[in-house]
Steps between C-alpha positions, in 0.01 A plus 500: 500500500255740330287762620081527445319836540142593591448891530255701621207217557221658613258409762208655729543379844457601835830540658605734814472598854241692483111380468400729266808346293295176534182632417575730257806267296701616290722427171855337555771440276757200518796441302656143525875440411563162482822291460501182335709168548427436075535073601423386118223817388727703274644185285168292553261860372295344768272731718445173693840531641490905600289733647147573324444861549151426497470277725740738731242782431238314607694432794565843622170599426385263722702586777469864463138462428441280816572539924550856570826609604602813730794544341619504172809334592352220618346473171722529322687246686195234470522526067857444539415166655211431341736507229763301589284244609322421195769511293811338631709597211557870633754589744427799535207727484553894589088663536455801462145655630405848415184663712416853319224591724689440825339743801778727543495870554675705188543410149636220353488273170464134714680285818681193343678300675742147414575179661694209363460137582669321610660748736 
């Protein structure tokens, strides 16, 4: 097993509860933590056989790019899949979504919250 690490990917989206969330958008952050079932990558040097972290860019961009979501959670929860489902070689992928302009009264640096899949 071996570990592969987006951080901080940045995207413009329109995410939240509120409509002026949706009208306005907004930047989001993701960080992707995936473990790998290595099959024959590492002795092959194959990027056939793992996952492309292009490709899984691409993929999270899409999804976090795409439907809106209310919650963040439920975002983050949708990559995670996403994930998973393209590339059947990871058993595990922990998402991390971080929203710094979330609507909440006082000072803070950003919301982030983290689901792994499967559960």
């Amino acid at each position: 097993m071996y570990v592969i690490r987006l951080k901080n990917c940045a995207f413009f989206a329109r995410h939240g509860v509120l409509d002026e969330e949706e009208r306005l958008g907004q930047r989001f952050y993701v960080d992707a933590e995936l473990a790998v079932e290595p099959g024959t990558a590492l002795a092959d040097d194959s990027i056939a056989d793992t996952v492309d972290y292009g490709v899984a860019f691409s993929v999270i961009e899409e999804i976090v790019t795409g439907r809106r979501h209310f919650l963040i959670e439920t975002l983050a929860l949708a990559i995670a899949q996403g994930l998973c489902e393209r590339f059947p070689q990871i058993t595990r992928a922990a998402i991390t979504v971080r929203k710094p302009s979330a609507p909440v009264r006082g000072v803070l640096d950003h919301v982030e919250v983290t689901v792994e899949w499967p559960q």
